[in-house]
C-alpha positions as a Markdown table, in Angstrom:
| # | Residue | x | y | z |
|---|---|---|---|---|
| 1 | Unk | -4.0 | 15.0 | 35.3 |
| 2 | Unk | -0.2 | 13.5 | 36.0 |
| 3 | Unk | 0.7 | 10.9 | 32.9 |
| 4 | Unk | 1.3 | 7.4 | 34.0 |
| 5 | Unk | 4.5 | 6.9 | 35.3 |
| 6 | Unk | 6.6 | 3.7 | 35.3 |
| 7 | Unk | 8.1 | 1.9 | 39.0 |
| 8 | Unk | 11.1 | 0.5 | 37.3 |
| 9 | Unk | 12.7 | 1.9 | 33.8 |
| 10 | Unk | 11.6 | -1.2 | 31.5 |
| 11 | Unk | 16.2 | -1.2 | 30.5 |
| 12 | Unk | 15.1 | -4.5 | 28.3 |
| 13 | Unk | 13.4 | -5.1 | 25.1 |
| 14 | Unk | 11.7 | -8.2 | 23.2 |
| 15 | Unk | 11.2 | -7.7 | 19.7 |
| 16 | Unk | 8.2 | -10.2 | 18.3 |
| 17 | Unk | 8.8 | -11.4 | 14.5 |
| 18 | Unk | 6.6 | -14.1 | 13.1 |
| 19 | Unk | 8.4 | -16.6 | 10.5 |
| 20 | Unk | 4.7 | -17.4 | 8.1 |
| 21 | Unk | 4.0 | -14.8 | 5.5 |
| 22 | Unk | 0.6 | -13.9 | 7.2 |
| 23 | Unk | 1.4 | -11.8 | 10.2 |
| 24 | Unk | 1.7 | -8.5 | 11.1 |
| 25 | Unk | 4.8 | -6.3 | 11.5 |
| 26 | Unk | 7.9 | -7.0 | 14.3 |
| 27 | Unk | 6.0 | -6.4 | 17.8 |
| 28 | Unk | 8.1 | -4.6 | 20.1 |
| 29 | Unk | 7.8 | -5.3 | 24.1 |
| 30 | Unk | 9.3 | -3.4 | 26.6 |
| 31 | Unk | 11.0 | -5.3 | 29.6 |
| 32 | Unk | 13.0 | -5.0 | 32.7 |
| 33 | Unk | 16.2 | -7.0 | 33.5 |
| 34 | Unk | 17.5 | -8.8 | 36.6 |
| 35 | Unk | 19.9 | -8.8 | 39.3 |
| 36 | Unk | 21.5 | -12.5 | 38.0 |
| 37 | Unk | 22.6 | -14.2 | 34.7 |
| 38 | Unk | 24.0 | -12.2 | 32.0 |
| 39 | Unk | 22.6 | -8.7 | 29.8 |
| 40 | Unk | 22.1 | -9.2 | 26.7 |
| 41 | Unk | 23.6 | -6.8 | 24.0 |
| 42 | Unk | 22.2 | -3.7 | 22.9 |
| 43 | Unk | 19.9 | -3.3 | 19.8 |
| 44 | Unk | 18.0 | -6.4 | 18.4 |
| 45 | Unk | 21.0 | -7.3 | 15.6 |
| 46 | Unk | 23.3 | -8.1 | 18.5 |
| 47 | Unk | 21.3 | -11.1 | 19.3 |
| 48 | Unk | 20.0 | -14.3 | 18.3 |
| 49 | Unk | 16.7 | -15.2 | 17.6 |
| 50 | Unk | 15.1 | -18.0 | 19.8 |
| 51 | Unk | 11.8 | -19.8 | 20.1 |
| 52 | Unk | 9.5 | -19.5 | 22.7 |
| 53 | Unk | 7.9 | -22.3 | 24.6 |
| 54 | Unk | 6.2 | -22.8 | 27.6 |
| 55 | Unk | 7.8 | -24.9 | 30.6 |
| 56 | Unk | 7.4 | -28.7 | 30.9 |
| 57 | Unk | 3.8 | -29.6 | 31.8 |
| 58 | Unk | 4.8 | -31.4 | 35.2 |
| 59 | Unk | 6.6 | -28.5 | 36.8 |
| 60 | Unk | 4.4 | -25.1 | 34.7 |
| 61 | Unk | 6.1 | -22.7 | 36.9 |
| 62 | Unk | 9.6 | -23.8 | 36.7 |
| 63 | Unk | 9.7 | -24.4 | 40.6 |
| 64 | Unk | 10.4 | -28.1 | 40.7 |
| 65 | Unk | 13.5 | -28.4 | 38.8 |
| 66 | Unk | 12.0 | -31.3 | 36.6 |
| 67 | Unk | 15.2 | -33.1 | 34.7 |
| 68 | Unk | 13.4 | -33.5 | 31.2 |
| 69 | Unk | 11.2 | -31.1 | 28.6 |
| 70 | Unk | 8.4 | -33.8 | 28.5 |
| 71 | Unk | 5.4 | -32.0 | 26.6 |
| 72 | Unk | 7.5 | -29.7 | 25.3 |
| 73 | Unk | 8.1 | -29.4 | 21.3 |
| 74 | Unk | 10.6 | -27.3 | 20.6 |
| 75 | Unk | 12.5 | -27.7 | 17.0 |
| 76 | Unk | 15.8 | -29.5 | 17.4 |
| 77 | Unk | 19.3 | -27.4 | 17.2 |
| 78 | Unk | 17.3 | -24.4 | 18.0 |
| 79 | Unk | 17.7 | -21.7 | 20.7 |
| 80 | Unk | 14.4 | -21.2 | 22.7 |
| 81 | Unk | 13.1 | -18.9 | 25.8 |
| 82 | Unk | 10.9 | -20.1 | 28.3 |
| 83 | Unk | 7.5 | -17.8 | 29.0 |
| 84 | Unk | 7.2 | -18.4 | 32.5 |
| 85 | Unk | 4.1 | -16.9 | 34.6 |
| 86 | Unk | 5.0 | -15.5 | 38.1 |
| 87 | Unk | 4.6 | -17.1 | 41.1 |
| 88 | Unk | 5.4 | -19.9 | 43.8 |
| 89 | Unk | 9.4 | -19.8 | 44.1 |
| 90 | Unk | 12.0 | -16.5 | 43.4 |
| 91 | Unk | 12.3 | -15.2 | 39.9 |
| 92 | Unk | 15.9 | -16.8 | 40.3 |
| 93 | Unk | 15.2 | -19.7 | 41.0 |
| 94 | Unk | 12.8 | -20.1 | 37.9 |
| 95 | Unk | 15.8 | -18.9 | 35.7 |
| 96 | Unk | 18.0 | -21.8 | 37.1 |
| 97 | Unk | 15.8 | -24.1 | 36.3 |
| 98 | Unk | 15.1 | -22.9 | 32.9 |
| 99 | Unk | 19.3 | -22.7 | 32.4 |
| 100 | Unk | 19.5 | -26.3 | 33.4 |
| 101 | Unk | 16.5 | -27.6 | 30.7 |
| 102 | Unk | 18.9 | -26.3 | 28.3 |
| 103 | Unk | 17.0 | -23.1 | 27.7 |
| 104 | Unk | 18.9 | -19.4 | 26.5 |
| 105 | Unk | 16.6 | -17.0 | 28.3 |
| 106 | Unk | 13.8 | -16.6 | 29.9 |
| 107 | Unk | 10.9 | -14.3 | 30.4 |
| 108 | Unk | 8.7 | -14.2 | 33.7 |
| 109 | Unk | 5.1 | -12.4 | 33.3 |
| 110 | Unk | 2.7 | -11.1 | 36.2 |
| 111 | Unk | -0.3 | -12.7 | 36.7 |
| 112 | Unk | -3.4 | -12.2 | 39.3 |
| 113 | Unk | -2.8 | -15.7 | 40.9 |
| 114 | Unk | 0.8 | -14.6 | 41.9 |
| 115 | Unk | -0.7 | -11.9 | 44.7 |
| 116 | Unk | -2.6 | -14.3 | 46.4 |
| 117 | Unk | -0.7 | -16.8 | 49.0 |
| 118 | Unk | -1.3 | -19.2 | 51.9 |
| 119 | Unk | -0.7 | -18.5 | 55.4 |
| 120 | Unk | 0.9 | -21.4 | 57.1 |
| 121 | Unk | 0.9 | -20.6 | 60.6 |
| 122 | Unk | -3.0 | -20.7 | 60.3 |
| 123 | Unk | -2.8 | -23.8 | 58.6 |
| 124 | Unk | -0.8 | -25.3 | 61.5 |
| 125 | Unk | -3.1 | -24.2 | 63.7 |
| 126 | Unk | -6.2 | -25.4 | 62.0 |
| 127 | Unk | -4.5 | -29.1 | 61.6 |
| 128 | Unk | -3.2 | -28.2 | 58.5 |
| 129 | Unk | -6.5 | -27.7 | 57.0 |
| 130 | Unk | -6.4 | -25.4 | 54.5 |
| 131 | Unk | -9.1 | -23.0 | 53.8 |
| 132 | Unk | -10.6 | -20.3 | 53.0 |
| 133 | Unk | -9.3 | -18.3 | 56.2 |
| 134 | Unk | -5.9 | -19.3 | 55.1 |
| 135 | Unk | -5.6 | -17.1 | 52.1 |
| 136 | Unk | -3.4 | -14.3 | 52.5 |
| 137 | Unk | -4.7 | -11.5 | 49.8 |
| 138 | Unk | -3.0 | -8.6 | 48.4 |
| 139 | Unk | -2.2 | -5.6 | 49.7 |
| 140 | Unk | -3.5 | -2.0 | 49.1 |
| 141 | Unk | -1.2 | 0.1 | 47.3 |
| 142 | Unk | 1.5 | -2.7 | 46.8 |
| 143 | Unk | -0.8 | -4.9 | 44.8 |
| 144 | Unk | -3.8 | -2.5 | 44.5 |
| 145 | Unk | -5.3 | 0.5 | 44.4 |
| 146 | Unk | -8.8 | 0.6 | 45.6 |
| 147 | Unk | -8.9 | 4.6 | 45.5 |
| 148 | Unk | -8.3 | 4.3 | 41.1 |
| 149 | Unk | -11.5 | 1.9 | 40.6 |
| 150 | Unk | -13.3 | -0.8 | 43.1 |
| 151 | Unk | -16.1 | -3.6 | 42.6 |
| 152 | Unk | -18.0 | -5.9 | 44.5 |
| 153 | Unk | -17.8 | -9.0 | 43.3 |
| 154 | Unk | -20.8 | -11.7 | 44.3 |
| 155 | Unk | -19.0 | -14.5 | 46.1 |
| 156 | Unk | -21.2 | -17.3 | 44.2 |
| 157 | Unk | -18.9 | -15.8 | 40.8 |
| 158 | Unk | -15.4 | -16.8 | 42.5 |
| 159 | Unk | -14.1 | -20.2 | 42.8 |
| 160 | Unk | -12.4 | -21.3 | 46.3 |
| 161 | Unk | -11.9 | -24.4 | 44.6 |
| 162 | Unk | -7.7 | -24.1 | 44.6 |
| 163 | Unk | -6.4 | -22.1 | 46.8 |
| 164 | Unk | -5.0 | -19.8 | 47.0 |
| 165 | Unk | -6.3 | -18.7 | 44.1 |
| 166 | Unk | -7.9 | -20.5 | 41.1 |
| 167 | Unk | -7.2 | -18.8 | 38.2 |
| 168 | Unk | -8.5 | -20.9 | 35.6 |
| 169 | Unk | -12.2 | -19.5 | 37.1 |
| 170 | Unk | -11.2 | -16.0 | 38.9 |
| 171 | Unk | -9.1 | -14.6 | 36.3 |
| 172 | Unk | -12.3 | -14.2 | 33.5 |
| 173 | Unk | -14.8 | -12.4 | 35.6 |
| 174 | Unk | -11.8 | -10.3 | 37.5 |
| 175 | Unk | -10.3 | -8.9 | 33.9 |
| 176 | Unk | -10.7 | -7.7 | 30.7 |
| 177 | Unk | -14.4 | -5.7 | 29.7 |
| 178 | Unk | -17.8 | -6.3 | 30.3 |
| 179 | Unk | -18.3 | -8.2 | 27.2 |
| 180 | Unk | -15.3 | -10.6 | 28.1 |
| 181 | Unk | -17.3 | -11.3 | 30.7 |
| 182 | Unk | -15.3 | -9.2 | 33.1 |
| 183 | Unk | -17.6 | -8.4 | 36.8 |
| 184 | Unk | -15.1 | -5.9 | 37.7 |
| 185 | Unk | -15.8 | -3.8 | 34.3 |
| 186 | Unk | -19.6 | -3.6 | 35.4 |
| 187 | Unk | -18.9 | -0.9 | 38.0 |
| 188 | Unk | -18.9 | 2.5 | 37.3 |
| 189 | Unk | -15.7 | 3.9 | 35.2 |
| 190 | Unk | -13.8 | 1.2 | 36.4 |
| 191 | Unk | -12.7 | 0.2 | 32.3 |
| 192 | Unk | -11.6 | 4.5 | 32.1 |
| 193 | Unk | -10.1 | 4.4 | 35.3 |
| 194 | Unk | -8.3 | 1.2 | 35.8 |
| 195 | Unk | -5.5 | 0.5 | 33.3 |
| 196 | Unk | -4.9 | -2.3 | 33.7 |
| 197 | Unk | -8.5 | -3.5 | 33.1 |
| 198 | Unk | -7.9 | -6.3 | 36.3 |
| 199 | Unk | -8.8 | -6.2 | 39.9 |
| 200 | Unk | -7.7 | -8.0 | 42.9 |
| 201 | Unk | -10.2 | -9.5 | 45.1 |
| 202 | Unk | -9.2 | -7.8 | 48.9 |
| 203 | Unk | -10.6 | -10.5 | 51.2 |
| 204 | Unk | -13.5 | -8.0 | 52.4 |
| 205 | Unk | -17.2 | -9.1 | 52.1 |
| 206 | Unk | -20.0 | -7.4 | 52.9 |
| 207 | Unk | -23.9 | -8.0 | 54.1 |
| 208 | Unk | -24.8 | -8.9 | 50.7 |
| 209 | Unk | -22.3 | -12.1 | 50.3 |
| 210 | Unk | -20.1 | -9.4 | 47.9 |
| 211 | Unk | -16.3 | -9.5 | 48.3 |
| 212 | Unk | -14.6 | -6.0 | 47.3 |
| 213 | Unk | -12.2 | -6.3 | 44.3 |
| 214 | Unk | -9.9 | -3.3 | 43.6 |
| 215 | Unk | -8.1 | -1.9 | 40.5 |
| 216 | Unk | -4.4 | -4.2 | 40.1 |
| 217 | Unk | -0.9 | -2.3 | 39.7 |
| 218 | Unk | 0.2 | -3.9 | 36.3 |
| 219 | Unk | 3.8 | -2.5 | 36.1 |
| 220 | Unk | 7.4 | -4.0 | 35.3 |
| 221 | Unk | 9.4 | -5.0 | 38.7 |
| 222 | Unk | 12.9 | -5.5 | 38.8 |
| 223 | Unk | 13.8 | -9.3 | 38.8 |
| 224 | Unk | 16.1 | -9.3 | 42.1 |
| 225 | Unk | 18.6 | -12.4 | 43.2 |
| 226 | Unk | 17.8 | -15.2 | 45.8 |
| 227 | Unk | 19.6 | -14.9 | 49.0 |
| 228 | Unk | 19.3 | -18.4 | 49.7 |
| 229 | Unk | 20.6 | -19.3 | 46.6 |
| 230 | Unk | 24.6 | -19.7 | 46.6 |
| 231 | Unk | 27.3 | -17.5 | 45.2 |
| 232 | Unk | 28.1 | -20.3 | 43.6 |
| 233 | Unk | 24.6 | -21.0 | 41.9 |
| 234 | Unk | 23.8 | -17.2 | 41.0 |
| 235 | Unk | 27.3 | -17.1 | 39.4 |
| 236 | Unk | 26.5 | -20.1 | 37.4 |
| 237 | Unk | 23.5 | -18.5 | 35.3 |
| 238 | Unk | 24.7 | -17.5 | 31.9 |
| 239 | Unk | 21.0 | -16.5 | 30.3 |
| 240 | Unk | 19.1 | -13.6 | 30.1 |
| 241 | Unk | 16.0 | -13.3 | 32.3 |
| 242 | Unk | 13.2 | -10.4 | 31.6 |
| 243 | Unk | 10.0 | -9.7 | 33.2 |
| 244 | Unk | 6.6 | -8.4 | 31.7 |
| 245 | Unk | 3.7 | -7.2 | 32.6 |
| 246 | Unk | 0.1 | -9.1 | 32.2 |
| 247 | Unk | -1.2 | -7.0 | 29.0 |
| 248 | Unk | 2.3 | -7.8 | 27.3 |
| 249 | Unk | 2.0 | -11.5 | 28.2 |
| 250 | Unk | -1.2 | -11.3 | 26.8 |
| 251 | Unk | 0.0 | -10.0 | 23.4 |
| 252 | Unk | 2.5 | -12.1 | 23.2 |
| 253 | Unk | 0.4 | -15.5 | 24.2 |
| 254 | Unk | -2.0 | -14.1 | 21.1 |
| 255 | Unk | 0.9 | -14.1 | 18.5 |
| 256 | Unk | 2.1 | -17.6 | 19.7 |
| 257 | Unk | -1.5 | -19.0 | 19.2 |
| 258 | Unk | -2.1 | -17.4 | 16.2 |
| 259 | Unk | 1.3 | -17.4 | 14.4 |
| 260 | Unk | 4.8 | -19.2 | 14.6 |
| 261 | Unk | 7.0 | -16.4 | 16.1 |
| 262 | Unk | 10.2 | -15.8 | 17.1 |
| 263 | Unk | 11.6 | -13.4 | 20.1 |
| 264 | Unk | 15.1 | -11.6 | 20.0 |
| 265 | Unk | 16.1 | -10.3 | 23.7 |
| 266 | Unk | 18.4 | -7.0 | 24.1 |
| 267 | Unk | 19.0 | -3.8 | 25.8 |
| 268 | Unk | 17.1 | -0.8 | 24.9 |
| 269 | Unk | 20.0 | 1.6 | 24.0 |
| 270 | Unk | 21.7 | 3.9 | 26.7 |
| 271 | Unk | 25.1 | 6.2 | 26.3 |
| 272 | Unk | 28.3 | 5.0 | 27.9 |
| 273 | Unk | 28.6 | 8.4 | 29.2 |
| 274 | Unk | 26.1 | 10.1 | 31.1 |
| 275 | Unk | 26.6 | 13.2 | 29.0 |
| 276 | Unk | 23.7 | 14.8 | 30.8 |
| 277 | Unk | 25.3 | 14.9 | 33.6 |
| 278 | Unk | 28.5 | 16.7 | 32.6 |
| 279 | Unk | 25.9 | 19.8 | 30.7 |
| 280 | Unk | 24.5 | 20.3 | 34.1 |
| 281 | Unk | 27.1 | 20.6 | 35.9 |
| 282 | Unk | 29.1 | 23.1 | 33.5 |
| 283 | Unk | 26.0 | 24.8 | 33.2 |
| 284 | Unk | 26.0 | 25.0 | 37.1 |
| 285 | Unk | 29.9 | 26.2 | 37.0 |
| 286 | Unk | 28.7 | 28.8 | 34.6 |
| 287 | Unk | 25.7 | 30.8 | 36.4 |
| 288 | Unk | 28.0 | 30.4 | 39.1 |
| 289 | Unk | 30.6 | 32.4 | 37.4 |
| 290 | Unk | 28.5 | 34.6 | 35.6 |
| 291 | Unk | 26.9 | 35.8 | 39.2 |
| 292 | Unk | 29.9 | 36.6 | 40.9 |
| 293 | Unk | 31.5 | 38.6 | 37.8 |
| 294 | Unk | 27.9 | 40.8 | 37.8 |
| 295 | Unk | 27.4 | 40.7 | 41.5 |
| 296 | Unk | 31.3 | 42.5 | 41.6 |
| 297 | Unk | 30.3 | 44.9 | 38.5 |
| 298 | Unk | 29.9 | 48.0 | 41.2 |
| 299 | Unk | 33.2 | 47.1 | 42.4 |
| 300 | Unk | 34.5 | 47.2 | 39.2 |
| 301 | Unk | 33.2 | 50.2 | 37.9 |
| 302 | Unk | 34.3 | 52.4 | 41.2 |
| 303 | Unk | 37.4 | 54.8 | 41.5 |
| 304 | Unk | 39.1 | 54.6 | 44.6 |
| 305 | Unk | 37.9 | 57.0 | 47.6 |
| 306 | Unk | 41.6 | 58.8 | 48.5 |
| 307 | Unk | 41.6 | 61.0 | 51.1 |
| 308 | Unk | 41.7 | 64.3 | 51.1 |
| 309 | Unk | 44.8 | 66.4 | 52.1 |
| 310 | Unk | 43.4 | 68.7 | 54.4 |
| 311 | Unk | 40.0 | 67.3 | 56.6 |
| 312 | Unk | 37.7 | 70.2 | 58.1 |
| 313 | Unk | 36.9 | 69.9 | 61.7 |
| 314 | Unk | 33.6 | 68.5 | 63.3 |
| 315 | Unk | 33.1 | 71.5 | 65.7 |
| 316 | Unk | 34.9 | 74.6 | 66.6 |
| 317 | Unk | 38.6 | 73.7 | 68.0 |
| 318 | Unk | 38.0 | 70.3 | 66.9 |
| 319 | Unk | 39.6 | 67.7 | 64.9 |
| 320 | Unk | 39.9 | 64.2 | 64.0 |
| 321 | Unk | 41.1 | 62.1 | 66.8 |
| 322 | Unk | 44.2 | 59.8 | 65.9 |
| 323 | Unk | 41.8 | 56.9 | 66.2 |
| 324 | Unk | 39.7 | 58.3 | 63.5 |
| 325 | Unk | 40.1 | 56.3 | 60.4 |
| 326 | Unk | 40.3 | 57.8 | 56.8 |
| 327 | Unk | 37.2 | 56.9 | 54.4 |
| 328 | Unk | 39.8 | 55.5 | 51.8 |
| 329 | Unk | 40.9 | 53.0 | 54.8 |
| 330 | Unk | 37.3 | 52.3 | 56.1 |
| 331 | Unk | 36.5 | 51.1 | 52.1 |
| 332 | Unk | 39.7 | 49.1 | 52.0 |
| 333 | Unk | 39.4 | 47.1 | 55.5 |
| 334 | Unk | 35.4 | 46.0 | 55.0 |
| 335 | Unk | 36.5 | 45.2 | 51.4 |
| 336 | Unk | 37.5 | 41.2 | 50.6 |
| 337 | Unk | 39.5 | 40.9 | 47.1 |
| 338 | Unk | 38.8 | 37.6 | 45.4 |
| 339 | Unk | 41.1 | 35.9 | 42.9 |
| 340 | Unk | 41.4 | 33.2 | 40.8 |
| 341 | Unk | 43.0 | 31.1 | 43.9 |
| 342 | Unk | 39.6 | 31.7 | 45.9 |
| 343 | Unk | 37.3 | 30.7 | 42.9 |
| 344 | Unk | 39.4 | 27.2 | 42.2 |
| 345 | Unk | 39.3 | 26.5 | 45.8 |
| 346 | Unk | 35.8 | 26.8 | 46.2 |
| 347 | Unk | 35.2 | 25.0 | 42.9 |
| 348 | Unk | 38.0 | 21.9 | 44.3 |
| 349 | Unk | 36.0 | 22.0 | 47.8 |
| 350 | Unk | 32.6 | 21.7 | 46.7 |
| 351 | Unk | 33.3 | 19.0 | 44.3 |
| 352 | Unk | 35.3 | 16.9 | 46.7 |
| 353 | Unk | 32.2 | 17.2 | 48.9 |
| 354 | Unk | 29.5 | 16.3 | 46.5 |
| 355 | Unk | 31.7 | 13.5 | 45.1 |
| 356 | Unk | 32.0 | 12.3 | 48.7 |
| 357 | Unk | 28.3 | 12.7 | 49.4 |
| 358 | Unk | 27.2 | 10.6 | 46.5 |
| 359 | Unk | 29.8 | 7.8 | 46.6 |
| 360 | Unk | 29.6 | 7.2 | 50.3 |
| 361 | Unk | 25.7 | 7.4 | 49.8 |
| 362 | Unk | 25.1 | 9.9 | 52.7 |
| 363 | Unk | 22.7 | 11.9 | 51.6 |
| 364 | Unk | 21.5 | 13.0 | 55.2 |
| 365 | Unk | 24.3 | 15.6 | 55.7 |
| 366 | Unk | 22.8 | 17.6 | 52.8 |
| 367 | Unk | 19.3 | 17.9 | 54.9 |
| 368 | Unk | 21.8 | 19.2 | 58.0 |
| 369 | Unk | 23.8 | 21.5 | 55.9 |
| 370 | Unk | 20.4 | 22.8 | 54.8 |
| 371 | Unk | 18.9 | 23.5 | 57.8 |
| 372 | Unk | 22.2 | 24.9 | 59.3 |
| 373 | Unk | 22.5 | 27.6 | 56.4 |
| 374 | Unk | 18.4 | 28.3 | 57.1 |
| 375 | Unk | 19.3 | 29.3 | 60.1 |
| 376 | Unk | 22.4 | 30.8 | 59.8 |
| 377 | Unk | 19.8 | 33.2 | 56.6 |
| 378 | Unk | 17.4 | 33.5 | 59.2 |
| 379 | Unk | 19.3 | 35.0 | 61.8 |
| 380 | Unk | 20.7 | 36.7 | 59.7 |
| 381 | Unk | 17.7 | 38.5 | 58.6 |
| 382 | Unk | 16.1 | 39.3 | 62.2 |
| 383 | Unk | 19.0 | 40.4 | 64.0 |
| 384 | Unk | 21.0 | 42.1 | 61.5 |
| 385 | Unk | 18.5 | 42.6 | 59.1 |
């Protein structure tokens, strides 16, 4: 059994702290950052405190670019995030918008709703109608993963009502557990082995009027720019934007409706040196040296062969020929002295290449120079073995 392993590094943090007397400790959420606006500082001290709210009730996913915070109450003089849900326009574009309603971060969550979308080449060519036929659903392994935990759902529980997707209806019988009313939980182990206790309808039905519904990926993305933004416009956001999961958002929508909270925004610690990096590679420069100085023990260790004055004959009347070389010589010509000149040089070579390698990012000359040495070993090995 492998432990779960993260996508993207979650590089951000939120820390949760309620301002009435009856709440729990500071909650801490983990977070990943974005291509555009600013980082905030490191640790939780290094940055202010805001308030979080949810977008104005005429434009819920920040999409529109709606000029006022109508619905919205949000204390006066005070710094506030917006907690935005995923969906219908880039993640940039909802953190423009947020920037120009005056907000000072914001923080995008996933949702089920945000998989589903409408195809509008069929719409064209069903006269724009849209239906059923037009949903586009997610995709196996890059929004699901039917081989973790699976469900048929009966189509008379889902609601086609908005489409793509209507969430208001979907979303209780497609998460959660079986006593939250959850249709995906009914199925064998699906609570043990889905963990993000949600599924994701697939589109396929069945004889039986079931559509399939298959364990979701819940897991932090990395909040990339708009190309179709301008320079100009990315350039212009000066606010932090984060991203979390669904079970986070759900945490955190629970302390809003339960408690008057506040949410600091900052980067998880990290050295400014990689020092890791440096360990390796002296430990590398050290086997290094520490095999060639045993490999050349023997070397060491031996006298030199000298000749002798006087060689004996091979057969009766005979003698060495003049082309005969002395053992001492033989030792001394197959023999390669290395010095400290050889060692740097190696050393200056091999970094030059790896630095080359790595910041020209061409990594396929590694996989040639492999299979040429493999070669080169196995040759080696059958003709001259």
């Amino acid at each position: 059994f492998l432990p779960v392993s993260e996508a993207i590094v979650p590089s951000g943090a939120i820390d949760i702290r309620c301002t009435d007397e009856s709440c729990p400790d500071t909650t801490l959420l983990l977070a990943s950052q974005a291509s555009f606006g600013i980082w905030p500082a490191m640790n939780a001290e290094n940055n202010d405190a805001m308030v979080p709210t949810v977008p104005p009730t005429d434009d819920p996913l920040l999409c529109l670019g709606v000029p006022s915070m109508a619905g919205n109450s949000v204390p006066a003089n005070s710094k506030f995030v917006f907690i935005v849900p995923r969906g219908q326009c880039t993640f940039e574009q909802k953190a423009f918008n947020a920037q120009k309603l005056g907000a000072s971060g914001i923080i995008i969550y996933g949702t089920l709703a945000s998989r589903y979308s409408l195809n509008s080449t069929q719409i064209a060519m069903n006269s724009n109608v849209v239906s059923k036929d037009s949903i586009v659903y997610p995709k196996q392994y890059y929004d699901y993963d039917c081989d973790k935990a699976s469900a048929e759902i009966p189509m008379s529980s889902l609601s086609f009502d908005n489409l793509p997707y209507d969430y208001m209806r979907n979303d209780p019988v497609l998460s959660g557990s079986v006593e939250q009313g959850s249709l995906c939980a009914l199925s064998d182990n699906f609570v043990d082995a889905c963990p993000s206790k949600r599924c994701l309808l697939t589109g396929e039905t069945d004889d039986m009027n079931n559509m399939r519904a298959c364990c979701a990926w819940d897991l932090h993305v990395w909040l990339y720019k708009d190309d179709n933004i301008t320079a100009e416009a990315t350039n212009s956001i000066n606010i932090p934007a984060f991203y979390i999961t669904m079970a986070e958002a759900d945490e955190l929508a629970f302390l809003m409706q339960m408690h008057q909270v506040t949410v600091t925004l900052y980067r998880r610690y990290y050295p400014a040196y990689n020092i890791a990096s440096v360990i390796i590679w002296a430990l590398g420069v050290f086997v290094a040296a520490l095999a060639a100085w045993l490999s050349a023990s023997e070397y060491r260790d031996a006298k030199l062969i000298t000749q002798p004055e006087e060689m004996q004959p091979i057969g009766r009347g005979a003698s060495f020929s003049s082309q005969s070389a002395p053992v001492g010589n033989l030792v001394q010509e197959e023999s390669l002295e290395l010095t400290a000149s050889h060692a740097c040089g190696f050393i200056l070579f091999s970094t030059s290449g790896l630095l080359i390698l790595f910041f020209f990012k061409i990594y396929s000359f590694v996989k040639v120079f492999y299979a040429f040495g493999c070669a080169g070993a196995i040759f080696q090995i059958i003709f001259y073995p």
